[in-house]
mmCIF entry with sequence, helices, sheets and N, C-alpha, C, O atoms, coordinates in Angstrom:
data_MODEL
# 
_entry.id   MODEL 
# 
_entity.id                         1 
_entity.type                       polymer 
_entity.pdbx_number_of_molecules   1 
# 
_entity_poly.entity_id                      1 
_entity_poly.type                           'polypeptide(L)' 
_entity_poly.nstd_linkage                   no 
_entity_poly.nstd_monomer                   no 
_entity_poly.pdbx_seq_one_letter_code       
;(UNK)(UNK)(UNK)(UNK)(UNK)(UNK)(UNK)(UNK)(UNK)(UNK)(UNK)(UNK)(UNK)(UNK)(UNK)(UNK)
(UNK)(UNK)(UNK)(UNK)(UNK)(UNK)(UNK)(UNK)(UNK)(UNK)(UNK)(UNK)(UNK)(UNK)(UNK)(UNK)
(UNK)(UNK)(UNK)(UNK)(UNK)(UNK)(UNK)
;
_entity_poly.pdbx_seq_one_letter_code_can   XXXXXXXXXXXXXXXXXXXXXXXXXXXXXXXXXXXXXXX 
_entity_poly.pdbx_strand_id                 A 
# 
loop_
_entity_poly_seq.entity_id 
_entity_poly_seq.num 
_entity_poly_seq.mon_id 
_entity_poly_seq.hetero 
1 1  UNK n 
1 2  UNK n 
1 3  UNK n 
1 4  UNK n 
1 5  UNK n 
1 6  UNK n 
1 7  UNK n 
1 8  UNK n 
1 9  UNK n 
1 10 UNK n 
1 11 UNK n 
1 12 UNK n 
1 13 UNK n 
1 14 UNK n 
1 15 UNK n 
1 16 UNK n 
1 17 UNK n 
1 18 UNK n 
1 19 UNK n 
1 20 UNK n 
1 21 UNK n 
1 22 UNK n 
1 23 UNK n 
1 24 UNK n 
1 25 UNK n 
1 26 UNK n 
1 27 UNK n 
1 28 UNK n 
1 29 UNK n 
1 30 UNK n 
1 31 UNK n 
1 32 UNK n 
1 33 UNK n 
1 34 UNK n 
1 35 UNK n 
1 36 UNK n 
1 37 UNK n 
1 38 UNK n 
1 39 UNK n 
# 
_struct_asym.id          A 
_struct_asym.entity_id   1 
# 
_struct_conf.conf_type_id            HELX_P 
_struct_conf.id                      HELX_P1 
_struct_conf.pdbx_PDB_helix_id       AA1 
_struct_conf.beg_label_comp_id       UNK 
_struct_conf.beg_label_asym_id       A 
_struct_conf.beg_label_seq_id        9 
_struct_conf.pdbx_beg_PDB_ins_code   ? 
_struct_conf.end_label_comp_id       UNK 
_struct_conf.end_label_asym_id       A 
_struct_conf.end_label_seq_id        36 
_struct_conf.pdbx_end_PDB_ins_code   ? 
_struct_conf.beg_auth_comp_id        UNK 
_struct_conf.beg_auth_asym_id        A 
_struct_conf.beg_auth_seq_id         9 
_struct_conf.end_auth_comp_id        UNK 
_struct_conf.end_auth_asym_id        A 
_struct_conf.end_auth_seq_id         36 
_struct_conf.pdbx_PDB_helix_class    1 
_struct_conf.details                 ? 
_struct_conf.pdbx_PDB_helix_length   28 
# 
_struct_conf_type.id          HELX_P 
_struct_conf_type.criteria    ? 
_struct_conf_type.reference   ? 
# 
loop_
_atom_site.group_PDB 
_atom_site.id 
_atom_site.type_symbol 
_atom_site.label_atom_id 
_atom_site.label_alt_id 
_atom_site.label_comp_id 
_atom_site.label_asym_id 
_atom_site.label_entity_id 
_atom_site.label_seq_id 
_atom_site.pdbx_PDB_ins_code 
_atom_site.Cartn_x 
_atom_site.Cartn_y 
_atom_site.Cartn_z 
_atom_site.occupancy 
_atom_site.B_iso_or_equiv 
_atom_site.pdbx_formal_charge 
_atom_site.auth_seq_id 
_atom_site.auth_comp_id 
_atom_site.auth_asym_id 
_atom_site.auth_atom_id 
_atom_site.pdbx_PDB_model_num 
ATOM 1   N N  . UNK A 1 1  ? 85.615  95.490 119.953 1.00 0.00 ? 1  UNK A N  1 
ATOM 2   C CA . UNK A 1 1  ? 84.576  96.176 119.194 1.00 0.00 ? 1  UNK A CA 1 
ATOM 3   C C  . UNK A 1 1  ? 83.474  95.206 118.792 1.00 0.00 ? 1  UNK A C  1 
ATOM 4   O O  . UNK A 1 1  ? 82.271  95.437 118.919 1.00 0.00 ? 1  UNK A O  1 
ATOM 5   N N  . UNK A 1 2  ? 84.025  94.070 118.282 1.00 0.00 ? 2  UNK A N  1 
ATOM 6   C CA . UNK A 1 2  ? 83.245  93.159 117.571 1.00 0.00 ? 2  UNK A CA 1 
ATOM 7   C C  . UNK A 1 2  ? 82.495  92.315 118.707 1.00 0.00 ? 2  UNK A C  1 
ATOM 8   O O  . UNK A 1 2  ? 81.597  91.540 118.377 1.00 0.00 ? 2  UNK A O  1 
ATOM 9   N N  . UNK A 1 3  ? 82.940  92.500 120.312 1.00 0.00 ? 3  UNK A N  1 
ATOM 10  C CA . UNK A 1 3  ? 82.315  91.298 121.549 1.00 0.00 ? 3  UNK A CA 1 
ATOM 11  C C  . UNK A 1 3  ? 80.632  92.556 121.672 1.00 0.00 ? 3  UNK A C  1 
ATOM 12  O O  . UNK A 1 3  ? 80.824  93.622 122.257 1.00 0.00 ? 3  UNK A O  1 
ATOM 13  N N  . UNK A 1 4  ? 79.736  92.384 121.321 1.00 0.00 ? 4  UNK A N  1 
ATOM 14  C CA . UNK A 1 4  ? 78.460  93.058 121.532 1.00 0.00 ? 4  UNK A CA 1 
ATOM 15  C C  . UNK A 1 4  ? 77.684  92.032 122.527 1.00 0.00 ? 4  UNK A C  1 
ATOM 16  O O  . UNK A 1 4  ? 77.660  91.701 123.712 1.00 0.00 ? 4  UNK A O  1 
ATOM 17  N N  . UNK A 1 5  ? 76.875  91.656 120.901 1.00 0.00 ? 5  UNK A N  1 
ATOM 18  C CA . UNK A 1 5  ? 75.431  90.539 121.215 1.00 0.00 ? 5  UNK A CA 1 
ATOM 19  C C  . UNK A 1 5  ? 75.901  89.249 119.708 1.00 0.00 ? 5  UNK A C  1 
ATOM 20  O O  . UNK A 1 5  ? 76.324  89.539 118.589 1.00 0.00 ? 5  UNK A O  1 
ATOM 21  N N  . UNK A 1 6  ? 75.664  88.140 120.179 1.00 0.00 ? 6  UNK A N  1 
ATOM 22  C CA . UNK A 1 6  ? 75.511  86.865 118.953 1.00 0.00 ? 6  UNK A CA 1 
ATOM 23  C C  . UNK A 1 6  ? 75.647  87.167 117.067 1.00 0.00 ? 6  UNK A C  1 
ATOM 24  O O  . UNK A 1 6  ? 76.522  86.744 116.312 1.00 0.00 ? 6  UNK A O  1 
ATOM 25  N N  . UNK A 1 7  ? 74.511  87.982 116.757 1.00 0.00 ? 7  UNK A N  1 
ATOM 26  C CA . UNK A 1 7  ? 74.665  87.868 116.032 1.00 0.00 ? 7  UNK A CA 1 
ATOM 27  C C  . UNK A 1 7  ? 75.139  89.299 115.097 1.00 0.00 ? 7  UNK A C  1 
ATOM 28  O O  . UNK A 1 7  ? 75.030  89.566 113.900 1.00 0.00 ? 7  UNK A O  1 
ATOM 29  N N  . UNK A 1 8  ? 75.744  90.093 116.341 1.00 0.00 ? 8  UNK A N  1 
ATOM 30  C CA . UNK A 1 8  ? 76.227  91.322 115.683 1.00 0.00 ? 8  UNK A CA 1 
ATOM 31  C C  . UNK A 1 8  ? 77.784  90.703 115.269 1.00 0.00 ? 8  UNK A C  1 
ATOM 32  O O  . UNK A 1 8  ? 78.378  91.203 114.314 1.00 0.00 ? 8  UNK A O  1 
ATOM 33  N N  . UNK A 1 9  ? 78.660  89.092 116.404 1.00 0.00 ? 9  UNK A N  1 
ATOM 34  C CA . UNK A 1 9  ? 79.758  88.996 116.488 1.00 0.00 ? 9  UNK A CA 1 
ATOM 35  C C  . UNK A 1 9  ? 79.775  88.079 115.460 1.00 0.00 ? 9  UNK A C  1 
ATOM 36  O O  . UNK A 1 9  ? 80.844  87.489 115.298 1.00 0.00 ? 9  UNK A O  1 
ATOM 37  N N  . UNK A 1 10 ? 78.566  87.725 114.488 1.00 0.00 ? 10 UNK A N  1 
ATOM 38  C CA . UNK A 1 10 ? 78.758  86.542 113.505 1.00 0.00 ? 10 UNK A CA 1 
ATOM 39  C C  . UNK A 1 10 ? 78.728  87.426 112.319 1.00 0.00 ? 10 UNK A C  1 
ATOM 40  O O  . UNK A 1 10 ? 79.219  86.867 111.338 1.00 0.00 ? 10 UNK A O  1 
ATOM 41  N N  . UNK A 1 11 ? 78.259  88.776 112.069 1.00 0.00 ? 11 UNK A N  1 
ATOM 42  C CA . UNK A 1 11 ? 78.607  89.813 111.267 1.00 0.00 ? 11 UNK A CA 1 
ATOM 43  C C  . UNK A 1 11 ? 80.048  90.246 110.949 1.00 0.00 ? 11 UNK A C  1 
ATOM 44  O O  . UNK A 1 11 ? 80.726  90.359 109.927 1.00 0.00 ? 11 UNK A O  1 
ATOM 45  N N  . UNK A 1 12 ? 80.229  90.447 112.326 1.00 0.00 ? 12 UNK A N  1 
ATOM 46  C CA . UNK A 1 12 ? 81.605  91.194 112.570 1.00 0.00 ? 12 UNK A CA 1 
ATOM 47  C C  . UNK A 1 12 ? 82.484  89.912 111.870 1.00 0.00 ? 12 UNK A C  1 
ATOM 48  O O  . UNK A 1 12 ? 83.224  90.274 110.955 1.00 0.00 ? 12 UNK A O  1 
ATOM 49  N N  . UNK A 1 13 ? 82.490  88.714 112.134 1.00 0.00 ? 13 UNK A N  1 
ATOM 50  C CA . UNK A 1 13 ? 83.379  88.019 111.760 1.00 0.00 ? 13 UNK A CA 1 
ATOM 51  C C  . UNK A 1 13 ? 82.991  87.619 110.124 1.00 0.00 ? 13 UNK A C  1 
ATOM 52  O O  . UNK A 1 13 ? 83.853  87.707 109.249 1.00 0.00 ? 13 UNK A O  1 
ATOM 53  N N  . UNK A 1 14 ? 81.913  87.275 109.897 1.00 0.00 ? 14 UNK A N  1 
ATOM 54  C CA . UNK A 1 14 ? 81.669  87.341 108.055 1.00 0.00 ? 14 UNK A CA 1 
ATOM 55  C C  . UNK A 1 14 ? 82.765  88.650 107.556 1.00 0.00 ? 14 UNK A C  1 
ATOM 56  O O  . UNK A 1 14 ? 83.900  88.531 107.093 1.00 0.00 ? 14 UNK A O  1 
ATOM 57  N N  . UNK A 1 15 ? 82.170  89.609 107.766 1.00 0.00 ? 15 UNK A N  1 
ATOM 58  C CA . UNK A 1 15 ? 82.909  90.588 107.633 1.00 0.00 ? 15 UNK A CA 1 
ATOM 59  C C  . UNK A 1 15 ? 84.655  90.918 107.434 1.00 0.00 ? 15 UNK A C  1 
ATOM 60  O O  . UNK A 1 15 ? 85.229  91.292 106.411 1.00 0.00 ? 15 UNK A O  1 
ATOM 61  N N  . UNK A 1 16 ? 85.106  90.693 108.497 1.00 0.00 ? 16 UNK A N  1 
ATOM 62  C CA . UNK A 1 16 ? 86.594  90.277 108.455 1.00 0.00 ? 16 UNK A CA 1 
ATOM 63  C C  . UNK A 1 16 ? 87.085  89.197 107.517 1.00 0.00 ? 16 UNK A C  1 
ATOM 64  O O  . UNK A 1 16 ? 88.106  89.282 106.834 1.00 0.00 ? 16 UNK A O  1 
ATOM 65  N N  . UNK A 1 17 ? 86.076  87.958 107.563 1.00 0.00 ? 17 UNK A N  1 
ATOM 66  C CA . UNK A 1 17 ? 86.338  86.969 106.691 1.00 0.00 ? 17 UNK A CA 1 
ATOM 67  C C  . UNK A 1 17 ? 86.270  87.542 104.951 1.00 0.00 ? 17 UNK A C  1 
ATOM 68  O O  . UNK A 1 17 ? 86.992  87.149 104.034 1.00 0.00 ? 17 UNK A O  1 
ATOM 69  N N  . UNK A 1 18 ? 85.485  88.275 104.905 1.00 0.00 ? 18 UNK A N  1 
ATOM 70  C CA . UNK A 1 18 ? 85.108  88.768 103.712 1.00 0.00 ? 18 UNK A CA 1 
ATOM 71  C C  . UNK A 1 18 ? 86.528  89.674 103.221 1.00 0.00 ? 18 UNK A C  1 
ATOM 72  O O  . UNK A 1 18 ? 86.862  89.607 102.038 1.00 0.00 ? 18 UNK A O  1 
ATOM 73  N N  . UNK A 1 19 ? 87.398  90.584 104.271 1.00 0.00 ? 19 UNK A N  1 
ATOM 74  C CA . UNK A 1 19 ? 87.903  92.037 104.188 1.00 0.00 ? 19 UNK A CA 1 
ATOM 75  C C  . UNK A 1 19 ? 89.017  91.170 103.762 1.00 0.00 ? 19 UNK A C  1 
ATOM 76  O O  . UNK A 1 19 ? 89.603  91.256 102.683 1.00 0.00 ? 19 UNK A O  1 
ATOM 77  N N  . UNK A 1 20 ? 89.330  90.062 105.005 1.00 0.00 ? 20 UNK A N  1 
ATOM 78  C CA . UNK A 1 20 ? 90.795  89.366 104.477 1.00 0.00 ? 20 UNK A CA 1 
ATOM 79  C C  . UNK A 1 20 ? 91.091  88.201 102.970 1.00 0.00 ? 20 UNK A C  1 
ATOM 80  O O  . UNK A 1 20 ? 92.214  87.943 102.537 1.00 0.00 ? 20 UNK A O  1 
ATOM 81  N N  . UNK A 1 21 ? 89.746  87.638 102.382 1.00 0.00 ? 21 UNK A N  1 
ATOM 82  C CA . UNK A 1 21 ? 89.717  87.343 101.240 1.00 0.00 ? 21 UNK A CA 1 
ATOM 83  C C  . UNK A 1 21 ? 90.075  88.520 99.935  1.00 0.00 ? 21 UNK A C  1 
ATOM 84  O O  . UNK A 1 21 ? 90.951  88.303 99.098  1.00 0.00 ? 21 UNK A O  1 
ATOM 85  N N  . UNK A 1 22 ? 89.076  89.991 99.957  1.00 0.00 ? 22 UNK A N  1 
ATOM 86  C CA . UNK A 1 22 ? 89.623  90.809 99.387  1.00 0.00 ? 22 UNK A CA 1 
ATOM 87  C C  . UNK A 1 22 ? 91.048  90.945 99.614  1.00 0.00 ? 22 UNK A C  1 
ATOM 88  O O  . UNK A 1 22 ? 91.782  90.527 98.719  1.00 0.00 ? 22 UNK A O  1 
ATOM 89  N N  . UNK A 1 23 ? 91.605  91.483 100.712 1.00 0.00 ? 23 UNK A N  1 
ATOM 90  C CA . UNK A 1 23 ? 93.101  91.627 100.667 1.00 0.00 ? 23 UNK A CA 1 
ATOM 91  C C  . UNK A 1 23 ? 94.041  90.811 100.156 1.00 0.00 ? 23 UNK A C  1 
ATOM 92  O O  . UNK A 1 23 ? 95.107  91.284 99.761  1.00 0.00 ? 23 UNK A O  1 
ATOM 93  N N  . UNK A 1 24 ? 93.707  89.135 100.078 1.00 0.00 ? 24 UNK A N  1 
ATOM 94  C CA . UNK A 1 24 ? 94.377  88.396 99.353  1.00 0.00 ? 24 UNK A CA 1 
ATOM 95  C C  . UNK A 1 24 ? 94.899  88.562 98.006  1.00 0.00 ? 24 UNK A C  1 
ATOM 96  O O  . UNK A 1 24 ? 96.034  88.579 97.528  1.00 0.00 ? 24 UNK A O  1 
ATOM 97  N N  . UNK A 1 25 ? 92.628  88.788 97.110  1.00 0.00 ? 25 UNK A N  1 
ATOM 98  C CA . UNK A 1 25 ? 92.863  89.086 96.058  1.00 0.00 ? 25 UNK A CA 1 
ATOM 99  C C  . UNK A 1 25 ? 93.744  90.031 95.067  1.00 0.00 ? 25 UNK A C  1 
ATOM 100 O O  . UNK A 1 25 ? 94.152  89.988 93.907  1.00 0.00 ? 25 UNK A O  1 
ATOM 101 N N  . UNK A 1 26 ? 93.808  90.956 96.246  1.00 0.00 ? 26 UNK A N  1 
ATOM 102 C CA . UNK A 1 26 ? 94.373  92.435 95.666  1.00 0.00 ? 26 UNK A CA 1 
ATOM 103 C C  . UNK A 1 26 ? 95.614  92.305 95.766  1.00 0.00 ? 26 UNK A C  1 
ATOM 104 O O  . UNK A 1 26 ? 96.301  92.814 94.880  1.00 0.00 ? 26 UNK A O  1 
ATOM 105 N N  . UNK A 1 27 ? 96.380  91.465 97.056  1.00 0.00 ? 27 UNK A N  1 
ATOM 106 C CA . UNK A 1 27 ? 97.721  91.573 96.843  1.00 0.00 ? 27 UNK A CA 1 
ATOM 107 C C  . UNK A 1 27 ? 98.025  90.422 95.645  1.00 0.00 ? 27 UNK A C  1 
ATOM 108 O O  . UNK A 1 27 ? 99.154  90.511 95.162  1.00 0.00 ? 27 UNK A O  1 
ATOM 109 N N  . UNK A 1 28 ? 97.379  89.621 95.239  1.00 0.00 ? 28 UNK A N  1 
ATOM 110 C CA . UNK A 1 28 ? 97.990  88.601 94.176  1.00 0.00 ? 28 UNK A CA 1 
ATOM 111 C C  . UNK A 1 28 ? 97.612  89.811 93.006  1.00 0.00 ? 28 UNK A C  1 
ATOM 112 O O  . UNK A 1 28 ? 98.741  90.142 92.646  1.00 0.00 ? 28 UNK A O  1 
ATOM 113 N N  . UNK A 1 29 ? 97.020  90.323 92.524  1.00 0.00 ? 29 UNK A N  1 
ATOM 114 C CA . UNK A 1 29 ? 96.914  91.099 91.374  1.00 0.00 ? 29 UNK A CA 1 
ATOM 115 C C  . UNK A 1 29 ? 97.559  92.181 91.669  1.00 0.00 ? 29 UNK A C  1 
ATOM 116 O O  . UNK A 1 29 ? 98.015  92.721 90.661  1.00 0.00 ? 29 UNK A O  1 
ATOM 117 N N  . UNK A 1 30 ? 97.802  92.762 92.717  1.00 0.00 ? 30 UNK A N  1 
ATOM 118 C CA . UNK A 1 30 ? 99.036  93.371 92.498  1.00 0.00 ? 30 UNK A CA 1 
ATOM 119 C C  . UNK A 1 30 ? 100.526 92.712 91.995  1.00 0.00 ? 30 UNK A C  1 
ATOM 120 O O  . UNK A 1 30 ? 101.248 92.965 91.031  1.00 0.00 ? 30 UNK A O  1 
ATOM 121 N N  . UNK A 1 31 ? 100.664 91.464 93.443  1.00 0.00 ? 31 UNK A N  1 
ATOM 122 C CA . UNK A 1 31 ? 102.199 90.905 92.823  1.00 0.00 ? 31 UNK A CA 1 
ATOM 123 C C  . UNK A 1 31 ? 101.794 90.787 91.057  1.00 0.00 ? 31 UNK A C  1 
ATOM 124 O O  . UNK A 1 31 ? 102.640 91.288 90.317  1.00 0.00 ? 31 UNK A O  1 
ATOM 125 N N  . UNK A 1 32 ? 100.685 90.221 90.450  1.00 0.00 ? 32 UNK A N  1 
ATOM 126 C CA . UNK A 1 32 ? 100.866 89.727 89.030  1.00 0.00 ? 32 UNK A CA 1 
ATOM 127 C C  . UNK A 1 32 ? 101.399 91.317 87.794  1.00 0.00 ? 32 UNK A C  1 
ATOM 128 O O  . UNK A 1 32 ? 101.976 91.358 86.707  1.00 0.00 ? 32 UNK A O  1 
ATOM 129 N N  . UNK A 1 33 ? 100.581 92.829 89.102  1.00 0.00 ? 33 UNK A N  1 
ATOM 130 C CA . UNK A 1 33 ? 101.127 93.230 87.157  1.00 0.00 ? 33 UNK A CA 1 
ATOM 131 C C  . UNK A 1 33 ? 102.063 93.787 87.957  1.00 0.00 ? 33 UNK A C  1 
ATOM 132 O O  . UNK A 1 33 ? 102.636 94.518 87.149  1.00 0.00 ? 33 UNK A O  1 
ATOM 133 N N  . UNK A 1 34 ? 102.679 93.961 89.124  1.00 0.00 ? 34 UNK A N  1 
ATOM 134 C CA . UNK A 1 34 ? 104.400 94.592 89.094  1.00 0.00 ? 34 UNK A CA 1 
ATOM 135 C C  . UNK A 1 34 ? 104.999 93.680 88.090  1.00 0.00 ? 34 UNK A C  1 
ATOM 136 O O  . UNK A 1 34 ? 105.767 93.994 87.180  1.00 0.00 ? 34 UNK A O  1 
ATOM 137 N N  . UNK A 1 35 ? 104.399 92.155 88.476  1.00 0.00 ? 35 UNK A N  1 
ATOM 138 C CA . UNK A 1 35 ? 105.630 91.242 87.554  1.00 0.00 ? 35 UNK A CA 1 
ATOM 139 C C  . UNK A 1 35 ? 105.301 91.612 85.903  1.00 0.00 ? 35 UNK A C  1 
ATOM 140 O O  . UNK A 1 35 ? 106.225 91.791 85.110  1.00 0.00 ? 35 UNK A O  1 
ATOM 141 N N  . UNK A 1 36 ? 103.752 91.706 85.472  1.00 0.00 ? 36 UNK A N  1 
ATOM 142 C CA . UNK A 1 36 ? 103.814 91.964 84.301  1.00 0.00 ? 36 UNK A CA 1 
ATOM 143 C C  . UNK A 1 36 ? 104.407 93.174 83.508  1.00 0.00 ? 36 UNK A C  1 
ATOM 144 O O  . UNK A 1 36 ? 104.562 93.303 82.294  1.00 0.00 ? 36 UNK A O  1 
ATOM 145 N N  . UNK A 1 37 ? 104.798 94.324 84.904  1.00 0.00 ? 37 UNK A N  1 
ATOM 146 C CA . UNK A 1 37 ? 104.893 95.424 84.385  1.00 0.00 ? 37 UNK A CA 1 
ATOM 147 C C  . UNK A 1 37 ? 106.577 95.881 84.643  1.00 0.00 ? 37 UNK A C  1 
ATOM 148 O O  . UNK A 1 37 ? 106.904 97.066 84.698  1.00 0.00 ? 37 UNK A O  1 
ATOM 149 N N  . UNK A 1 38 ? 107.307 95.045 84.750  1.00 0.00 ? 38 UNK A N  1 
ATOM 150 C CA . UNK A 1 38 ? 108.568 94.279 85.308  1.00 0.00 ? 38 UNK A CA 1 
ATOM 151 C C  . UNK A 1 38 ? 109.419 93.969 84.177  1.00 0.00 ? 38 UNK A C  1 
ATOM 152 O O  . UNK A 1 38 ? 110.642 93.850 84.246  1.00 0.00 ? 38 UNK A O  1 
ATOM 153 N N  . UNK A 1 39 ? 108.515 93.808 82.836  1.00 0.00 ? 39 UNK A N  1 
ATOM 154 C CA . UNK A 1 39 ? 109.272 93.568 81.828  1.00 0.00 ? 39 UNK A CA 1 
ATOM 155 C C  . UNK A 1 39 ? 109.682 94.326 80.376  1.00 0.00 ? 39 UNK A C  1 
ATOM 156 O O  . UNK A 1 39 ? 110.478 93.793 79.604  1.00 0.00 ? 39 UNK A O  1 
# 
């Protein structure tokens, strides 16, 4: 999807870079309030 033209594939990849930082965030604040909510 993301093989087009140059700088549609430097989008596409900011992008992903961007999607998989969110997903990080969200799964650590998730693990934090199961644990907070755990007790």
């Amino acid at each position: 999807m993301c093989a087009v033209a140059k700088p549609q594939i430097h989008a596409c990849r900011f992008l992903l870079k961007r999607f998989l930082i969110l997903q990080k965030a969200f799964s650590f604040v998730d693990s934090i309030w199961s644990y907070k909510s755990g007790f």
